[in-house]
N, C-alpha and C positions, 0 to 999 in steps of 0.2 A: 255481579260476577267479578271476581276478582281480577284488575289487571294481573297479578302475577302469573297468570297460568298462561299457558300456551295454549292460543286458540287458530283454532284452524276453519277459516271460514268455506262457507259451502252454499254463498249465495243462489240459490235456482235462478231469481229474479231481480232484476235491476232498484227495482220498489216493489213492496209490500203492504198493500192495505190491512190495513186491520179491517175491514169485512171478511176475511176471508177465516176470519178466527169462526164465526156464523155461521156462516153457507156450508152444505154437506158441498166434501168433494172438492172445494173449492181450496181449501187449506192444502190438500195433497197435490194439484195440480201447481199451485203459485211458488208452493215453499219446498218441494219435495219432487218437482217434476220440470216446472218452468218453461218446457218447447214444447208444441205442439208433436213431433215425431216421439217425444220420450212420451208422452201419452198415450198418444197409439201403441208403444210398447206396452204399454201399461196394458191396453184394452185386450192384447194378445195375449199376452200371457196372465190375465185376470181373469175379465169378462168371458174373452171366449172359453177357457175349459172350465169356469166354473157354470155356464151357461149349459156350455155344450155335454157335458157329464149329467148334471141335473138333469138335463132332456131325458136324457139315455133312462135313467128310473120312473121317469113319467110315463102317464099313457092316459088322455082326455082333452078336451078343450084346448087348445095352444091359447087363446087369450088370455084362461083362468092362470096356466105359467106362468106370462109374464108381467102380470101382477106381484105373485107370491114371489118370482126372480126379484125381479124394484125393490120390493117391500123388505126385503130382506136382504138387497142389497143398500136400501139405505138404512137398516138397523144398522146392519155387519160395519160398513165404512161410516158411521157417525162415532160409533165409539173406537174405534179403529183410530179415525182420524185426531180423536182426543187422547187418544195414546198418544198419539206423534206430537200436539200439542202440548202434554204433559212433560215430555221427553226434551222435547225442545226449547221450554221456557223454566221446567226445574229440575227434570232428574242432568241437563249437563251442570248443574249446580255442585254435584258430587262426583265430578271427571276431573281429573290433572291436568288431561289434554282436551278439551270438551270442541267439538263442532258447533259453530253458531249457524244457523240459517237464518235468524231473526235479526231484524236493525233494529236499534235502541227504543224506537219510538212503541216497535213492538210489542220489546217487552214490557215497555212504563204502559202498555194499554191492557196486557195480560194481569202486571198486577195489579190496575186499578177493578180490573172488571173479571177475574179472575171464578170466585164463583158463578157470577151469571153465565160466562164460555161456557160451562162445566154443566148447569144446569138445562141450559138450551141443549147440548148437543146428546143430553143420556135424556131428553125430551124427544129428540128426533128418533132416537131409537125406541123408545115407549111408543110413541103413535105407530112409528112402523111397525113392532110386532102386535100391536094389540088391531087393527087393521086388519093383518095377516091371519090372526086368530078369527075376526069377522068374516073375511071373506074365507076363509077356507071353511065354518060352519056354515053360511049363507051358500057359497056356491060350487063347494066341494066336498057333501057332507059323509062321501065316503073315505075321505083319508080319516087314517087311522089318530084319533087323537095326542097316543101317546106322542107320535112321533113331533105333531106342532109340540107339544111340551117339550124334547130335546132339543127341536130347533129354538128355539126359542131360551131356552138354557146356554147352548152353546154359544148363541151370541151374549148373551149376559156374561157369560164367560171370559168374554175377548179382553173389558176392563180391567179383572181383576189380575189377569194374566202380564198385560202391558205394565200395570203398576208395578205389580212384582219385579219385572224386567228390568221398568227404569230406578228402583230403587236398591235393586241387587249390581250395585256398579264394579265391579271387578272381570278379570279375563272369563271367568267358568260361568258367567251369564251367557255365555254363546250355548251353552248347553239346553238354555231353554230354547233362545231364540229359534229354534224349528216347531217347536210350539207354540211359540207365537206367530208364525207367517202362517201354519197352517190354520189357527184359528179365524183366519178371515176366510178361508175355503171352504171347511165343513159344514158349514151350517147350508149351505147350499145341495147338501149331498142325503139330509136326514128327515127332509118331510115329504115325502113319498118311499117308496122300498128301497129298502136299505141294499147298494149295490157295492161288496167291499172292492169287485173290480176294477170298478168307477174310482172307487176312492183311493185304490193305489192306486190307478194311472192319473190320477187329478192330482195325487202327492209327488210323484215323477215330474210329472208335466213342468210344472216350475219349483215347489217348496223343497223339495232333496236337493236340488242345482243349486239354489238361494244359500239352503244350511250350508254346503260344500266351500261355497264363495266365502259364506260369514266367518269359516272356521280359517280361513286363508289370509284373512284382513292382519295388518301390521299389528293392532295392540292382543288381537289372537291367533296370531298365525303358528300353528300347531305344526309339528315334523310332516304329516304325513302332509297334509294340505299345503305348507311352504313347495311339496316337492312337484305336487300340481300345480299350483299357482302361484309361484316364484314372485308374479307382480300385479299389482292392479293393472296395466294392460295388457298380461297374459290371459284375464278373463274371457276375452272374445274368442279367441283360440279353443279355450278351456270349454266352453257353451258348445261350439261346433261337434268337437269332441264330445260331449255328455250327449248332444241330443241324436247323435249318428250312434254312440254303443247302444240306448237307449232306445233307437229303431233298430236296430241290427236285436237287439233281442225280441222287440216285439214281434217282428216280422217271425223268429224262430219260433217263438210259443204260438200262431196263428197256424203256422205249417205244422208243428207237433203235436200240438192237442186242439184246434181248429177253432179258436179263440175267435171270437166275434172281431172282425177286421176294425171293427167301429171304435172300436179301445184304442187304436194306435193311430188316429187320424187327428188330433189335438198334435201329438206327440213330431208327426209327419211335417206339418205346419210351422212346427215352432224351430224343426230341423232345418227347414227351408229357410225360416225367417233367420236363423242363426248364422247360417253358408251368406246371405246378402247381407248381414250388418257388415260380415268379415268380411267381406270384400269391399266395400262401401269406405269400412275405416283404414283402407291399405293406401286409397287414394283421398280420404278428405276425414277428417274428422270433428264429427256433430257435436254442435254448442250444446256444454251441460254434459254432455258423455259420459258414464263410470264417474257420473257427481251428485249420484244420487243420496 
C-alpha cells in the first residue's frame, strides 16, 4: 500500500493473529467486531431474525432446523467472511482514502498464503452445503428439492457479489451494497416455503436501516441521507427513529388487515434494543462503537 494515501485506521483489536484468516467467524469477530457487546449486537440483529424468520416457514422436527440453520450458517458466513478478507487485504488497494483494519504482519501472511485463505474458506462452504443437501435428503425427504438448489445457489452467490463490490471502487458501488448485506440473509429464508412476508420483515429488520446508514457515510453521503444522518454519531438517534416508524407501521397493518403479530416481534426487539444503546451512549460510550 502506498504510503501516499490517506489511511484511516479502524483497528477492532489491539493484535491480530493470523489464525483468524482460518477459522469461520473468527475473522469477523477479531477484525470487524473486536468486543464482546458489539457481538451480541451482531447476534441481534443477525442470528436472531435470520433464525427467527426461518422458523416462521418451517413446520417439523426443531432438531432437523437447526442443523440446516448451522449448516447454512456456516456456508453463508465462510464466504461472507472472505469477502471482508478480500476487501481488506486487496480491494482497499484501489481506494484514495482506504481503511486499514489489518497490521502489517497481516498482510505479509495474506500475501504469502493468499490462495490457500481462499481455498480453505469456499472449502468451508462446500462441505457446508453439500451436508445440507445430505441431511435434508436423508432426514427431510419432504422438502421440496428445488428449493435446496436456490439455497444453495444464493449462497454461492454471496462471492461473486462481494468481488464485484470490492472491485467496483467508486461512490455508486453503495448502490449494490444492499445487495450485498442482504445476501447474507436470504438464503436462510428459501429452503422451506417461500414466505415473502418473512422476507420483507427480515429486509426491514436490519438490511433497509444498514443501506440508509451506507448511503449517509462521508465518501457517499447523498442529499437526502446527509439530511438524516448529518454525522456518524447521529446514527444512534437515527436507528431509534427507524425502528419506532417501522413499529408504528407494523402495528397499523396487524390492526388493518390482521397480519400475523409474529412478523413485528424481531422488529419490536430491536426497537427496544435501539431506545437502550441510546441511552446507554448519552452517559458512557462503548469501545469500538460506530467502528465498525
Amino acid at each position: 500500500m502506498s504510503l501516499n494515501q490517506d489511511i484511516r485506521s479502524k483497528y477492532a483489536s489491539k493484535h491480530i493473529s493470523n489464525v483468524v484468516f482460518y477459522i469461520p467467524f473468527s475473522y469477523y469477530y477479531v477484525v470487524r467486531l473486536g468486543t464482546i457487546p458489539k457481538w451480541l449486537s451482531w447476534a441481534l440483529i443477525y442470528l436472531f431474525p435470520t433464525c427467527y424468520y426461518s422458523a416462521l416457514t418451517y413446520q417439523g422436527d426443531w432438531c432437523a432446523f437447526v442443523v440446516n440453520y448451522l449448516l447454512i450458517l456456516l456456508a453463508t458466513f465462510s464466504l461472507y467472511e472472505l469477502g471482508y478478507i478480500l476487501n481488506d487485504t486487496m480491494g482497499i488497494c484501489r481506494e484514495k482514502h482506504p481503511t486499514v483494519r489489518l497490521y502489517e504482519e497481516n498482510f505479509q501472511h495474506f500475501a504469502r498464503n493468499r490462495w490457500w485463505i481462499i481455498l480453505i474458506r469456499i472449502l468451508y462452504a462446500i462441505v457446508a452445503m453439500v451436508l445440507l443437501v445430505v441431511h435434508v435428503n436423508y432426514q427431510m425427504p419432504s422438502i421440496n428439492h428445488q428449493h435446496v438448489l436456490v439455497t444453495s445457489l444464493s449462497i454461492a452467490a454471496i462471492l461473486p457479489i462481494f468481488v464485484l463490490y470490492n472491485r467496483w471502487r467508486n461512490r455508486y458501488n453503495v448502490w449494490l451494497y444492499p445487495i450485498l448485506v442482504f445476501s447474507r440473509y436470504i438464503p436462510f429464508m428459501l429452503l422451506y416455503s417461500i414466505d415473502w412476508l418473512a422476507i420483507l420483515s427480515l429486509f426491514v429488520s436490519f438490511p433497509l436501516v444498514n443501506m440508509i446508514e451506507r448511503f449517509s457515510m462521508p465518501r457517499y453521503r447523498f442529499p437526502i441521507a446527509r439530511t438524516i444522518i448529518p454525522t456518524e454519531q447521529s446514527k444512534t438517534l437515527f436507528r431509534v427513529g427507524y425502528y419506532t416508524i417501522m413499529a408504528i407501521i407494523a402495528c397499523a397493518l396487524i390492526v388493518a388487515t390482521s397480519m400475523d403479530y409474529r412478523y413485528i416481534i424481531p422488529i419490536a426487539i430491536l426497537w427496544l434494543y435501539r431506545i437502550a444503546v441510546y441511552i446507554v451512549t448519552l452517559f458512557h460510550q462503548p469501545e469500538n462503537y460506530l467502528n465498525g
